[in-house]
N, CA, C and O atoms as a CHARMM CRD file, in Angstrom:
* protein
*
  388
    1    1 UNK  N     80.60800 118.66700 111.76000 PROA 1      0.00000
    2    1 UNK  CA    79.35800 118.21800 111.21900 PROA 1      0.00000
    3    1 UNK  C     79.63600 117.25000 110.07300 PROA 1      0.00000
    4    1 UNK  O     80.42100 117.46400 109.14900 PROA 1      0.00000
    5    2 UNK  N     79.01600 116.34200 110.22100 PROA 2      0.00000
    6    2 UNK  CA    79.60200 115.52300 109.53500 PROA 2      0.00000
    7    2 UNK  C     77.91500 114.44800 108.78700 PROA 2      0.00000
    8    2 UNK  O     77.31500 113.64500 109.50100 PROA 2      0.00000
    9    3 UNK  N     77.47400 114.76700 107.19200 PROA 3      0.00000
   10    3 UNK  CA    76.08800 113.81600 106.82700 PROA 3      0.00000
   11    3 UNK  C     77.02600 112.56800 105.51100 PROA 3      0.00000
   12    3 UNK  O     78.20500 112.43400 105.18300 PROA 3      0.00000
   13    4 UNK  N     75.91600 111.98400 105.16500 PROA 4      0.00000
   14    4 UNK  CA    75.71100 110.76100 104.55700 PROA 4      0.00000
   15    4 UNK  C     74.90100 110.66200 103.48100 PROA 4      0.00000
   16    4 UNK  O     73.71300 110.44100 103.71500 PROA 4      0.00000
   17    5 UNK  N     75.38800 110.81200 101.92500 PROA 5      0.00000
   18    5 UNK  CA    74.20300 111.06200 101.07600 PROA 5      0.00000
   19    5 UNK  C     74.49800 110.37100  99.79400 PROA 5      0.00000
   20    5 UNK  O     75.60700 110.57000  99.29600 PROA 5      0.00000
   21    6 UNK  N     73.60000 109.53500  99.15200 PROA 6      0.00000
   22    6 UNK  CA    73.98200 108.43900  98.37200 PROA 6      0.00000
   23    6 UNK  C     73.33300 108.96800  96.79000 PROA 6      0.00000
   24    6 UNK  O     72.24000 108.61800  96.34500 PROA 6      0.00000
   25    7 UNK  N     74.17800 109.76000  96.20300 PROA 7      0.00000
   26    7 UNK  CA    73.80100 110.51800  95.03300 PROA 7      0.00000
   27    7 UNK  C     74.22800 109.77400  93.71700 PROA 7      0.00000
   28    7 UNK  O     75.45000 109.67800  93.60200 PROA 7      0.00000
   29    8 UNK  N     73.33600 109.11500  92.49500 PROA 8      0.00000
   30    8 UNK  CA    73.73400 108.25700  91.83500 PROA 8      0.00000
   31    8 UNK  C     74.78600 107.34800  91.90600 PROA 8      0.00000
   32    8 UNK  O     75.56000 107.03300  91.00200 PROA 8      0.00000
   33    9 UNK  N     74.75500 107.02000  92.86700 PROA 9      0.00000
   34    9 UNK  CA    75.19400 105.36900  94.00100 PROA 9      0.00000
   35    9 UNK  C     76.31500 105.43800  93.92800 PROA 9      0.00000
   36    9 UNK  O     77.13000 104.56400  93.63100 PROA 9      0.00000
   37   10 UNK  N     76.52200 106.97100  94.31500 PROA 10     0.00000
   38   10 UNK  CA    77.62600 107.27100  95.02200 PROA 10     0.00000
   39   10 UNK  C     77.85800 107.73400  96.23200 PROA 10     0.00000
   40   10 UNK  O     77.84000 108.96500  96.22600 PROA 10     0.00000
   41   11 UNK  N     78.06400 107.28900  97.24300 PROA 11     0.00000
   42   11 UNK  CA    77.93700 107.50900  99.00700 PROA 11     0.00000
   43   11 UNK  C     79.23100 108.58900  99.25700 PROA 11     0.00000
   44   11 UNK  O     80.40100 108.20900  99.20400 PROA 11     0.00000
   45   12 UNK  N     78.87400 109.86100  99.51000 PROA 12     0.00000
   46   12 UNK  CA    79.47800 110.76700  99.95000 PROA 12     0.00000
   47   12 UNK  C     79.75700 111.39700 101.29200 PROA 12     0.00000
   48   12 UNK  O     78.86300 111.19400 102.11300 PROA 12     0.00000
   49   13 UNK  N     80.62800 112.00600 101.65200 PROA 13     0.00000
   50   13 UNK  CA    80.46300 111.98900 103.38100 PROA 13     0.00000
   51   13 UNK  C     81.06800 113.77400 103.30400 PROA 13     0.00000
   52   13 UNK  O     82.16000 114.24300 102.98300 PROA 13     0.00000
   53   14 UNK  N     79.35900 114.61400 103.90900 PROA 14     0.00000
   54   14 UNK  CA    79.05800 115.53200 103.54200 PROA 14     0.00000
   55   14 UNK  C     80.18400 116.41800 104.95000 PROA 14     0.00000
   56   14 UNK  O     79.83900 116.05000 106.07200 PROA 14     0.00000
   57   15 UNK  N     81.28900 117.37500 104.95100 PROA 15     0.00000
   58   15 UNK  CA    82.20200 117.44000 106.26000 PROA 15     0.00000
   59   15 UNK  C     82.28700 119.37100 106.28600 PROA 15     0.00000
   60   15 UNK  O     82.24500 120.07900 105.28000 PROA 15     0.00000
   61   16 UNK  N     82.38400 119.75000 107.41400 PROA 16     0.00000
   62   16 UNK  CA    82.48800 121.12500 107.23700 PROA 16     0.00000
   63   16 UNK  C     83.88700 121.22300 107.93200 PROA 16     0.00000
   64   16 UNK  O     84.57000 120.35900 108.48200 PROA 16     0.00000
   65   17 UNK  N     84.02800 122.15800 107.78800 PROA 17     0.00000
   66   17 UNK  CA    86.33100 122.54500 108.70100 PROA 17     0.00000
   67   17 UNK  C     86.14400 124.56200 108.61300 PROA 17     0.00000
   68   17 UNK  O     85.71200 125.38800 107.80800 PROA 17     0.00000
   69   18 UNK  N     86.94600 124.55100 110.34200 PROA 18     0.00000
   70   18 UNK  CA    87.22000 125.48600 109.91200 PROA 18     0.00000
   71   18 UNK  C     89.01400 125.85100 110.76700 PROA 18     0.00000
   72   18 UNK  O     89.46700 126.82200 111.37300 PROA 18     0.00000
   73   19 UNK  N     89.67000 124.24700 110.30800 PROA 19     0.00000
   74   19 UNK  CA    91.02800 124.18900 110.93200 PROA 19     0.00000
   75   19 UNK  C     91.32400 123.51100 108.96700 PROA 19     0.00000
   76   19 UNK  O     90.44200 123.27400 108.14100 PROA 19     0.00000
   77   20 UNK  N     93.05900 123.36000 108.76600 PROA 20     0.00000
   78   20 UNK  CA    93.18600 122.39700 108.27800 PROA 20     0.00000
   79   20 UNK  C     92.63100 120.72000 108.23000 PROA 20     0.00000
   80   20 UNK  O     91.97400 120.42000 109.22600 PROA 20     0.00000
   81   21 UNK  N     92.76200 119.92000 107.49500 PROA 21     0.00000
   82   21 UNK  CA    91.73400 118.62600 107.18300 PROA 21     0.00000
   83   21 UNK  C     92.61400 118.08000 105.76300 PROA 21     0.00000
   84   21 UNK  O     92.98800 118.55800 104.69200 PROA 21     0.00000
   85   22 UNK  N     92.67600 116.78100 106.48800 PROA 22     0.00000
   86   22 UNK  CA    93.09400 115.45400 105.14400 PROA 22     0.00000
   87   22 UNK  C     91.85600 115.14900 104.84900 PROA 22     0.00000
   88   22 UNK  O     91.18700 114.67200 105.76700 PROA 22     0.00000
   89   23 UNK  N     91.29700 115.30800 103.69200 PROA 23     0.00000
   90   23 UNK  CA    90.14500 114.49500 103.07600 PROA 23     0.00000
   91   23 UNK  C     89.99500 113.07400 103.36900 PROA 23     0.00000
   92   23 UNK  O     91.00900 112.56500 103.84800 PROA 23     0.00000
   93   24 UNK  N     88.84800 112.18900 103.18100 PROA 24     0.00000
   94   24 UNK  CA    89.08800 110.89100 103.24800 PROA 24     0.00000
   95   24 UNK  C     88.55200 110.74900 101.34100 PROA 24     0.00000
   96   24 UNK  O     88.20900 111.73500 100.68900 PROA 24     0.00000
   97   25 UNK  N     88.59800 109.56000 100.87000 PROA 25     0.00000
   98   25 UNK  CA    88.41600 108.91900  99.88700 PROA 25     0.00000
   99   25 UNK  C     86.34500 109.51500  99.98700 PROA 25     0.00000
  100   25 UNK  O     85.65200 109.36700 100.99400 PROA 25     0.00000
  101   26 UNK  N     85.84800 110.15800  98.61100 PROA 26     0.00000
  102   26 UNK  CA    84.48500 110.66500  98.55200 PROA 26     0.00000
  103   26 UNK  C     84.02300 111.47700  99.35100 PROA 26     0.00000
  104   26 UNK  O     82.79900 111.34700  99.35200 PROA 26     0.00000
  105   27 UNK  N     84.45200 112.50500 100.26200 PROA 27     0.00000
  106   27 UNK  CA    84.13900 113.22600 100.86500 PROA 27     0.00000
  107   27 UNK  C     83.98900 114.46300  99.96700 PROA 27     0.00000
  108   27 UNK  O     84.58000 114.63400  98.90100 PROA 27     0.00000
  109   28 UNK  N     82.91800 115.49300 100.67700 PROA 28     0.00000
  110   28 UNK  CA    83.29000 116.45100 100.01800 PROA 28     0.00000
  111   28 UNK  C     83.08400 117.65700 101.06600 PROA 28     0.00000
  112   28 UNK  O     82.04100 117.61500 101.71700 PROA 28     0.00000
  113   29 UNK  N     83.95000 118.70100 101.29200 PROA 29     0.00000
  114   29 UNK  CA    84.20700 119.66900 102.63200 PROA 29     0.00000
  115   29 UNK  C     83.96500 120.94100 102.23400 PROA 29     0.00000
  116   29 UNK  O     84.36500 121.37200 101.15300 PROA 29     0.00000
  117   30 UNK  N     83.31100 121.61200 103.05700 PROA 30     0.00000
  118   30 UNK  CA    82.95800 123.27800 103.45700 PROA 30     0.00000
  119   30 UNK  C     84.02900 123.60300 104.16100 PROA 30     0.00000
  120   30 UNK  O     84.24800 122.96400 105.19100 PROA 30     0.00000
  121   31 UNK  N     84.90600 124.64100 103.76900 PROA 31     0.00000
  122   31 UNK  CA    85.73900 125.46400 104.38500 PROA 31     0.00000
  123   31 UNK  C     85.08100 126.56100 104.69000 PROA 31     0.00000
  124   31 UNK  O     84.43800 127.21000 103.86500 PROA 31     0.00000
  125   32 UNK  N     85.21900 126.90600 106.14400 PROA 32     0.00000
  126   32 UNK  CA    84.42000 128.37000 106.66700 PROA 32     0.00000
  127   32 UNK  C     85.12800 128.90600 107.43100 PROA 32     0.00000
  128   32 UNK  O     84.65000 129.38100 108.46100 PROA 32     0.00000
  129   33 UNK  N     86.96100 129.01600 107.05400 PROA 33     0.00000
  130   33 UNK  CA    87.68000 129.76500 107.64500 PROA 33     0.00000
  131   33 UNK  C     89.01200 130.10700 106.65500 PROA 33     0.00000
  132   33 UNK  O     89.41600 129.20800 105.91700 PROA 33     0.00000
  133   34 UNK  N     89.64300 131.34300 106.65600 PROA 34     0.00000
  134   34 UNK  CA    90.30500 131.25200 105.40600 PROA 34     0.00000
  135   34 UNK  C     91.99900 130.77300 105.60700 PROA 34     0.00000
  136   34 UNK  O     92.39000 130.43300 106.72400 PROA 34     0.00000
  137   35 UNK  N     92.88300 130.78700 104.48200 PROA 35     0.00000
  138   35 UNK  CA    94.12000 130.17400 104.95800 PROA 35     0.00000
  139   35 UNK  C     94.36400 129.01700 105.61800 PROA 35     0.00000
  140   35 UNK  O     95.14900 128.75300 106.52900 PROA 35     0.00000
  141   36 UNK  N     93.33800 128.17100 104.84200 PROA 36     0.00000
  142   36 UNK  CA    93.17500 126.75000 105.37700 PROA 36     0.00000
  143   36 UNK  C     93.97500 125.83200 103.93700 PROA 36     0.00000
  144   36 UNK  O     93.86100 126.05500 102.73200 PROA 36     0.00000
  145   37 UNK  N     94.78200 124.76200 104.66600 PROA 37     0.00000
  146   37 UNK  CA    94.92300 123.71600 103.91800 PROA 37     0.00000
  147   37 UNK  C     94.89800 122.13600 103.81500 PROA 37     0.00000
  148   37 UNK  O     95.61900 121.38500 104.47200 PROA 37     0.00000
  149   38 UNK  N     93.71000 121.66100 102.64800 PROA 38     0.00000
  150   38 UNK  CA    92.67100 120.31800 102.73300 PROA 38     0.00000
  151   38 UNK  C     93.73800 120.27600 101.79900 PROA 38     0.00000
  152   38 UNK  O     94.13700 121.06500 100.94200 PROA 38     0.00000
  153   39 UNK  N     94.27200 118.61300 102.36800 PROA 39     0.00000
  154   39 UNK  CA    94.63900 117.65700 101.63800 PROA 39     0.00000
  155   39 UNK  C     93.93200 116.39000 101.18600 PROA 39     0.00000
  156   39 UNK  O     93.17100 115.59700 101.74100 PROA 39     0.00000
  157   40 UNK  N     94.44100 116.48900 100.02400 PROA 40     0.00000
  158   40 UNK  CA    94.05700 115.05200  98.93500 PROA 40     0.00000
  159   40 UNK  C     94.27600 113.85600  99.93100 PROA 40     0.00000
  160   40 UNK  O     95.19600 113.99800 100.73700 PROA 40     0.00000
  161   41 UNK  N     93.45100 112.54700  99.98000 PROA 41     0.00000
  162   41 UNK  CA    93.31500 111.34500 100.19700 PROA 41     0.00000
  163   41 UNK  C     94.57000 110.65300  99.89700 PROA 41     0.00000
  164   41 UNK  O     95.10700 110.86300  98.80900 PROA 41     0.00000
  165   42 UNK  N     95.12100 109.81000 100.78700 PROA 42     0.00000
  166   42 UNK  CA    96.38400 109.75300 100.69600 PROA 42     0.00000
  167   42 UNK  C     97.00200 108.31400 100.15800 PROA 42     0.00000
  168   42 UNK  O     98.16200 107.98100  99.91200 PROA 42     0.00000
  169   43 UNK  N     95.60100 107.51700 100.06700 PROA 43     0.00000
  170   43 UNK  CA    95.52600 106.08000  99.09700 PROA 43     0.00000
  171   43 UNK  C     93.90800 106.16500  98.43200 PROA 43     0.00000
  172   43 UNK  O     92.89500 105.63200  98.88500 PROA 43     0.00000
  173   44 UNK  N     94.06500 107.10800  97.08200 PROA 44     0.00000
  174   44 UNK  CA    92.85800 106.90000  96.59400 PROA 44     0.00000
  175   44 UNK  C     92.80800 105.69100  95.54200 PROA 44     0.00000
  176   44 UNK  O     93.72700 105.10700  94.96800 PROA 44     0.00000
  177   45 UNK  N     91.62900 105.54300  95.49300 PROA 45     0.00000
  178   45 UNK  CA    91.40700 104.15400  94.40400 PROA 45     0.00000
  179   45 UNK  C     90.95700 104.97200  92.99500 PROA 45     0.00000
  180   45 UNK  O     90.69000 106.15600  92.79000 PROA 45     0.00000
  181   46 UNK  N     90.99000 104.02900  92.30100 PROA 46     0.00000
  182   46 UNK  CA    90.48700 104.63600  90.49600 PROA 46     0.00000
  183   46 UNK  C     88.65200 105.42400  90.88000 PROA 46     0.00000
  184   46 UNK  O     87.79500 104.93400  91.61500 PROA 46     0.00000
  185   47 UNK  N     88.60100 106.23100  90.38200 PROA 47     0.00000
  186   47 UNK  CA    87.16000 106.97800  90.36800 PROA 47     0.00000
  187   47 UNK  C     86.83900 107.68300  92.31000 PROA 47     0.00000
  188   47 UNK  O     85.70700 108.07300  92.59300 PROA 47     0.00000
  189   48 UNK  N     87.30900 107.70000  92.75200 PROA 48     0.00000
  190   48 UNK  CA    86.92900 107.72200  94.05200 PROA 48     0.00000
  191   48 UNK  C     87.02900 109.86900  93.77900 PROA 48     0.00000
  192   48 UNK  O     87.91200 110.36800  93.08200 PROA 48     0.00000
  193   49 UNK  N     86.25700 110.47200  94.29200 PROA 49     0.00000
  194   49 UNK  CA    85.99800 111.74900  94.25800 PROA 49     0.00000
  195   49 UNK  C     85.94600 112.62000  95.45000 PROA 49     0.00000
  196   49 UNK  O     85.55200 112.24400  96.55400 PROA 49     0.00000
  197   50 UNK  N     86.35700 113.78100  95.16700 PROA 50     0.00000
  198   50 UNK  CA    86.16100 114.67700  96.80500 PROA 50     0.00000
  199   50 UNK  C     86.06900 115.96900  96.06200 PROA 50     0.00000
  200   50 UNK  O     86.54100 116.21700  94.95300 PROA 50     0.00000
  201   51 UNK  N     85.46300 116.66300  96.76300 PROA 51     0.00000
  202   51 UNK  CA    84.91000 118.31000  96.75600 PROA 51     0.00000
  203   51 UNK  C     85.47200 119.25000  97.63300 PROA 51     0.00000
  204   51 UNK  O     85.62300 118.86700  98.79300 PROA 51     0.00000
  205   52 UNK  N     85.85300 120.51200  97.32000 PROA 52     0.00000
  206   52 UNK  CA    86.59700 121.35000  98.12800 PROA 52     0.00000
  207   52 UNK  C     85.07200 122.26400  97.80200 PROA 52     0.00000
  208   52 UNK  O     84.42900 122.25200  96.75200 PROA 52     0.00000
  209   53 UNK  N     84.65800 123.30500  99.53200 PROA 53     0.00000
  210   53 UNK  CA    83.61500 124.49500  99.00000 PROA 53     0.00000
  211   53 UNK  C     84.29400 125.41400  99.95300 PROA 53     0.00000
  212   53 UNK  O     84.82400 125.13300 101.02800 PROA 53     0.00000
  213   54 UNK  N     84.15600 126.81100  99.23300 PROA 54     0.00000
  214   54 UNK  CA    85.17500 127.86700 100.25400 PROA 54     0.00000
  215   54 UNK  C     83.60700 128.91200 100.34000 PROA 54     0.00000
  216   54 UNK  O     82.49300 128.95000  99.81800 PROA 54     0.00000
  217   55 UNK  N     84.21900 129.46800 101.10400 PROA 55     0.00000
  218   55 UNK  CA    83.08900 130.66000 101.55900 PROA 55     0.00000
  219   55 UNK  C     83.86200 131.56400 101.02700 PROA 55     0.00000
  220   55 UNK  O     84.60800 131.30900 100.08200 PROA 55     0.00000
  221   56 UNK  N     83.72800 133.18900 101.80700 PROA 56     0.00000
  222   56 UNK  CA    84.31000 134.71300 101.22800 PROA 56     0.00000
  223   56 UNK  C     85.77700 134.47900 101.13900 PROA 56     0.00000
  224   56 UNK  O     86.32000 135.57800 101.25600 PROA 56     0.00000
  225   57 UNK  N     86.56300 133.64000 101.00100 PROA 57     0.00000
  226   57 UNK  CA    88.04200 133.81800 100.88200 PROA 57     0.00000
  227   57 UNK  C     88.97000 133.32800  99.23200 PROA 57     0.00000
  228   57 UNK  O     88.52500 132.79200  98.21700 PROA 57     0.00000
  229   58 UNK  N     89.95600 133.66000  99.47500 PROA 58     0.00000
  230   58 UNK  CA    90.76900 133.37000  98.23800 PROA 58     0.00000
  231   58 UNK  C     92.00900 132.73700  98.75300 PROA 58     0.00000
  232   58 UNK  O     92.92800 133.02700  97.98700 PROA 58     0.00000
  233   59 UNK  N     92.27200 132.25100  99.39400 PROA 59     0.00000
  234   59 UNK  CA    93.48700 131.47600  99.37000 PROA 59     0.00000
  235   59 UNK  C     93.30100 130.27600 100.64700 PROA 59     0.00000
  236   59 UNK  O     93.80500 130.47400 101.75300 PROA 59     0.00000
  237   60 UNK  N     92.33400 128.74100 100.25900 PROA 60     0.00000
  238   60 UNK  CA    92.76200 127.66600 100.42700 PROA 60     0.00000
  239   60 UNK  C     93.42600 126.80100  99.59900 PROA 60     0.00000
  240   60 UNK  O     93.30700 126.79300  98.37400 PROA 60     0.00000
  241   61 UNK  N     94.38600 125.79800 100.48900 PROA 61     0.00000
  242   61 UNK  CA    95.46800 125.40500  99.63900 PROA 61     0.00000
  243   61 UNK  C     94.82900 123.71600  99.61100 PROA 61     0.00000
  244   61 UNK  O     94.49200 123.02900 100.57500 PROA 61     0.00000
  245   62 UNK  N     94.81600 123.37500  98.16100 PROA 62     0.00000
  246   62 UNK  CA    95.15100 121.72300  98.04600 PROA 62     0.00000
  247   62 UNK  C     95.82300 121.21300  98.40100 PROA 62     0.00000
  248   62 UNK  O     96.50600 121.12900  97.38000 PROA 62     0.00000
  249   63 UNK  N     96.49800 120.52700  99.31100 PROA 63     0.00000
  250   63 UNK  CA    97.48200 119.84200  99.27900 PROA 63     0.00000
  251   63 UNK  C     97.81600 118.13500  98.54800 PROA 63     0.00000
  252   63 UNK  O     97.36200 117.13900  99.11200 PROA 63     0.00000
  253   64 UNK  N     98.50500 118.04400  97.48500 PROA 64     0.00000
  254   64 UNK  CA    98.29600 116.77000  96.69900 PROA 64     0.00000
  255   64 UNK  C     98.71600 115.69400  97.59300 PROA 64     0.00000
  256   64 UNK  O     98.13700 114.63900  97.33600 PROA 64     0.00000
  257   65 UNK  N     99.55000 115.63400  98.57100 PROA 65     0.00000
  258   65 UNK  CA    99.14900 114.03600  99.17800 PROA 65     0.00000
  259   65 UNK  C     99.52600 113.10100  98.53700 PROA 65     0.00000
  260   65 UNK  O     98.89700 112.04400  98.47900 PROA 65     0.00000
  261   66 UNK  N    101.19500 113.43500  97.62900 PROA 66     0.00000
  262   66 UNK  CA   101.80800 112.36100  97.10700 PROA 66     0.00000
  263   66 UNK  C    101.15800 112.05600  95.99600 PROA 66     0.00000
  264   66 UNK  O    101.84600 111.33800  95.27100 PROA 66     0.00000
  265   67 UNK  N    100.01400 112.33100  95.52400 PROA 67     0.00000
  266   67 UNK  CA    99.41800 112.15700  94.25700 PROA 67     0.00000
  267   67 UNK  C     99.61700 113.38100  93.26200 PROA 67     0.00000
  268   67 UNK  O     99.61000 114.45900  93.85500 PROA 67     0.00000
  269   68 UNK  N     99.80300 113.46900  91.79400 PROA 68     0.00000
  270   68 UNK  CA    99.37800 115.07500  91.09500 PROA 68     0.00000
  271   68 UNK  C     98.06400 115.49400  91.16800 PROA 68     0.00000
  272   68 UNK  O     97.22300 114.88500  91.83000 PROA 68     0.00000
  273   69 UNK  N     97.75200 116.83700  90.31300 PROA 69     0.00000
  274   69 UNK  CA    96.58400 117.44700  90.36600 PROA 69     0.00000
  275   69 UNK  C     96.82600 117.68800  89.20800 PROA 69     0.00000
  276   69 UNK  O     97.53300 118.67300  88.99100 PROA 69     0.00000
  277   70 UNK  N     96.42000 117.02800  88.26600 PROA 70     0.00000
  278   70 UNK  CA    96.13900 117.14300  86.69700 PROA 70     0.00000
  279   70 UNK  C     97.45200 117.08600  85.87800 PROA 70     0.00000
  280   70 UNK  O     97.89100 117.70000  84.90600 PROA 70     0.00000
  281   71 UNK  N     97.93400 115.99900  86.75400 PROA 71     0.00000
  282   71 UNK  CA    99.48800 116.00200  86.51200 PROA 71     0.00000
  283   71 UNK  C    100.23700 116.57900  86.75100 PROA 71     0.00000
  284   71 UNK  O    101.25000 116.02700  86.32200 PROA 71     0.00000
  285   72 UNK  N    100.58000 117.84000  87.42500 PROA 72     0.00000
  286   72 UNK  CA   101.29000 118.44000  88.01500 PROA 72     0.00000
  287   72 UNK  C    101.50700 118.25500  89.49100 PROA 72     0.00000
  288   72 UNK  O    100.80600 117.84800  90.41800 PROA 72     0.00000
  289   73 UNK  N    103.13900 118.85000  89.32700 PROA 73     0.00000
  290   73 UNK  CA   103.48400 117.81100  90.85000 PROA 73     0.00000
  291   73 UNK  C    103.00200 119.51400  92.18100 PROA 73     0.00000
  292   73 UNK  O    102.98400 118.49900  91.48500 PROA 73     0.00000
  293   74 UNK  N    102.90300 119.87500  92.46200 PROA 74     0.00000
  294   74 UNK  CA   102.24000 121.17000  92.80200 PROA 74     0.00000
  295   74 UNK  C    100.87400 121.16300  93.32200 PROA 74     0.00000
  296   74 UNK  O    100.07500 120.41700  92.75700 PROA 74     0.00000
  297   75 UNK  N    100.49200 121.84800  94.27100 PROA 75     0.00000
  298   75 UNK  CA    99.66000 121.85000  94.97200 PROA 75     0.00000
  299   75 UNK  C     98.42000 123.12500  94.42600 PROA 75     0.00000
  300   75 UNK  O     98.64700 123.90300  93.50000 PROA 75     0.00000
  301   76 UNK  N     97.60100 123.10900  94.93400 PROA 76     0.00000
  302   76 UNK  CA    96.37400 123.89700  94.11500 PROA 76     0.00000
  303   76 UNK  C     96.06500 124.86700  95.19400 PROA 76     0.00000
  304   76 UNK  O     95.74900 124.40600  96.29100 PROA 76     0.00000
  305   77 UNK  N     96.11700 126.18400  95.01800 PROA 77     0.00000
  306   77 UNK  CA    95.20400 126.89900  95.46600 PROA 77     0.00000
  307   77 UNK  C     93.54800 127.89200  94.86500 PROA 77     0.00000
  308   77 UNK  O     93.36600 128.60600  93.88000 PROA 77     0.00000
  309   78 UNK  N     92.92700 127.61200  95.62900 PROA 78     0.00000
  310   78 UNK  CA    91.39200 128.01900  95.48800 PROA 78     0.00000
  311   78 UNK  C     91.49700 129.90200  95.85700 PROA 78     0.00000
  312   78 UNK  O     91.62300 130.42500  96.96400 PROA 78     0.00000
  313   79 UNK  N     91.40300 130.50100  94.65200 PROA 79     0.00000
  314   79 UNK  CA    91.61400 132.02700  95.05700 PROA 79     0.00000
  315   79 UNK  C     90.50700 132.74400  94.08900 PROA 79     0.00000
  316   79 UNK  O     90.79700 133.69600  93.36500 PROA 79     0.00000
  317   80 UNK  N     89.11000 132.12600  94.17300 PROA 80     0.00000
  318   80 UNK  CA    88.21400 132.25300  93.60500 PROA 80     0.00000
  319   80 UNK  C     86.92300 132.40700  94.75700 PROA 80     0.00000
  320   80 UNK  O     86.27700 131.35900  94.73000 PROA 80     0.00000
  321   81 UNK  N     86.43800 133.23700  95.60400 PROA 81     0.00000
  322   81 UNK  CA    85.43100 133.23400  96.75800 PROA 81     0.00000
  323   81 UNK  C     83.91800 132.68500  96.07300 PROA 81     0.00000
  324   81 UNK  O     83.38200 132.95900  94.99800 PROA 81     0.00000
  325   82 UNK  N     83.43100 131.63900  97.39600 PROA 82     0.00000
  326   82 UNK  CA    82.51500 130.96700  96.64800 PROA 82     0.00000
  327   82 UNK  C     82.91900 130.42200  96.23000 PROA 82     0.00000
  328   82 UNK  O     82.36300 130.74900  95.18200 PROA 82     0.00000
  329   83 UNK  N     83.83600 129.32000  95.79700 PROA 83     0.00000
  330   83 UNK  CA    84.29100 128.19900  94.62400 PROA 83     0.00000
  331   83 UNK  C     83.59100 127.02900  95.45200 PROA 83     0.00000
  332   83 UNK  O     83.26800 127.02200  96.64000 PROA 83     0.00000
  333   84 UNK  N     83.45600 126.07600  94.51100 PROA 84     0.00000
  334   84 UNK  CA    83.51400 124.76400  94.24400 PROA 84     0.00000
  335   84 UNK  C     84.25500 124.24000  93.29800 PROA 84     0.00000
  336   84 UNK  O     84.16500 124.45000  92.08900 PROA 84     0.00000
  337   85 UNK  N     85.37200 123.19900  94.14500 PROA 85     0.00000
  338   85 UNK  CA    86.15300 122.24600  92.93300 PROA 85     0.00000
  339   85 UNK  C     85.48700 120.69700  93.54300 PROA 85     0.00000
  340   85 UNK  O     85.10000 120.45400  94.68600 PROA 85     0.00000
  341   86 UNK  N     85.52100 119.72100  92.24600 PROA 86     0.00000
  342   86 UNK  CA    85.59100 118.47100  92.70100 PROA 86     0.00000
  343   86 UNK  C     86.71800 117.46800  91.68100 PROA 86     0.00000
  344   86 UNK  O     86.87000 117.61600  90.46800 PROA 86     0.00000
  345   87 UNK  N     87.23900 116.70800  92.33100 PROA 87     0.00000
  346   87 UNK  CA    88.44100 116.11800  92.10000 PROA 87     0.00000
  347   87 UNK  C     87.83200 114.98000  92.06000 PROA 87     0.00000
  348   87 UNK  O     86.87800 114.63800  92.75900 PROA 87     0.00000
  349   88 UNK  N     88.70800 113.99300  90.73300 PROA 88     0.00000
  350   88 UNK  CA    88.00200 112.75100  90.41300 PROA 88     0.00000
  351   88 UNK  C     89.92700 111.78200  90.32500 PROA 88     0.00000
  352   88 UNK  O     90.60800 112.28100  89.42900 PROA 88     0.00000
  353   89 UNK  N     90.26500 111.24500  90.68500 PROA 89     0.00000
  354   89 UNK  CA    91.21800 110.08600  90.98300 PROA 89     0.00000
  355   89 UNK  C     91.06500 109.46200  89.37900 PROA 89     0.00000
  356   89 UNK  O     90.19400 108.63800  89.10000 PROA 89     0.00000
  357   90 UNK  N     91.85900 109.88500  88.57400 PROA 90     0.00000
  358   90 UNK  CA    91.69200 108.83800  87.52600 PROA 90     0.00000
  359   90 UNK  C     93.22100 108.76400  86.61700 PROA 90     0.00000
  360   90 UNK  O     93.78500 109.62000  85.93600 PROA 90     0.00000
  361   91 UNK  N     93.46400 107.81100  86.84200 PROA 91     0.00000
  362   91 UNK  CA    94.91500 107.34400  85.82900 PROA 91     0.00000
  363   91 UNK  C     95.99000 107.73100  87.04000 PROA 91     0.00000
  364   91 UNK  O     96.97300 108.32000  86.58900 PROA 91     0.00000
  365   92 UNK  N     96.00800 107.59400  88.00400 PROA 92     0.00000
  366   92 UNK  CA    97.17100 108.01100  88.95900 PROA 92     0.00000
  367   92 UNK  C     97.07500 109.31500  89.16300 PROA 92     0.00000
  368   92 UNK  O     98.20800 109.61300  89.54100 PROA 92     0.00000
  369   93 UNK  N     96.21900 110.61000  89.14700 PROA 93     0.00000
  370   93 UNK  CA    96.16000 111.69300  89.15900 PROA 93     0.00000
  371   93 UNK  C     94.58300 112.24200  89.75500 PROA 93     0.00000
  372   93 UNK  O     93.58000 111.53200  89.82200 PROA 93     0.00000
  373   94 UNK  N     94.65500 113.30500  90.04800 PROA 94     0.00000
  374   94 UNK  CA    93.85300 113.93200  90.68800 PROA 94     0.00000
  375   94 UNK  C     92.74600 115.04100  89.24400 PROA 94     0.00000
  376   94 UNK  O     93.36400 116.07900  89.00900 PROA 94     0.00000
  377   95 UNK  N     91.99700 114.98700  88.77100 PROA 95     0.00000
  378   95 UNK  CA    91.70000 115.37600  87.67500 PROA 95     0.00000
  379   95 UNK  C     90.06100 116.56600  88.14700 PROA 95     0.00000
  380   95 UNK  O     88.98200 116.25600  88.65100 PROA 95     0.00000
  381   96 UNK  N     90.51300 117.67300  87.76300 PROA 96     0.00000
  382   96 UNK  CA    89.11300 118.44200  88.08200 PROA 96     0.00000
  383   96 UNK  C     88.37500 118.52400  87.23100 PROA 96     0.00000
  384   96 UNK  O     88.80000 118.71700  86.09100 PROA 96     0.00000
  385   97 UNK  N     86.91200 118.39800  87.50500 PROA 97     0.00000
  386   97 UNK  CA    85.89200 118.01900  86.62700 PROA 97     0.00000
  387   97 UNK  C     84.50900 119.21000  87.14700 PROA 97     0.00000
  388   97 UNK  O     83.41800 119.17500  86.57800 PROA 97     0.00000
């Protein structure tokens, strides 16, 4: 499933998974299966953003995608049920906001 939604003129591309998934550049994804791992965009530009959403589980994995995650060279896991993270591309790094 895959929508289109232009939220303070920012065009997002709304994606659900319930396999592993490479993000694209502004997407933001529903995970609805657990022990899944969404990787980071693999040529992001300055400001470009993506969203991870998990359902009842605790362990999906970030995968950084050659980029850091708040500067660290290490990958992120989501072990919080119900989470929302969103990731913002800024200074060569992956930065959660």
């Amino acid at each position: 499933m895959s929508k289109t939604r232009n939220l303070a003129d920012n065009i997002f591309d709304y994606t659900s998974t319930a396999i592993d998934k490479t993000l694209v550049n502004n997407e933001i994804c529903l995970v609805t299966a657990a022990s899944k791992t969404i990787t980071l965009p693999v040529s992001p530009n300055e400001g470009d953003t993506v969203g991870i959403v998990v359902k009842n589980f605790k362990d999906t994995v970030i995968a950084r995608n050659g980029s850091t995650i708040m500067e660290l060279t290490e990958d992120m896991i989501i072990d919080k049920e119900y989470s929302s993270v969103k990731l913002k591309y800024i200074d060569n790094s992956w930065r959660l906001y």
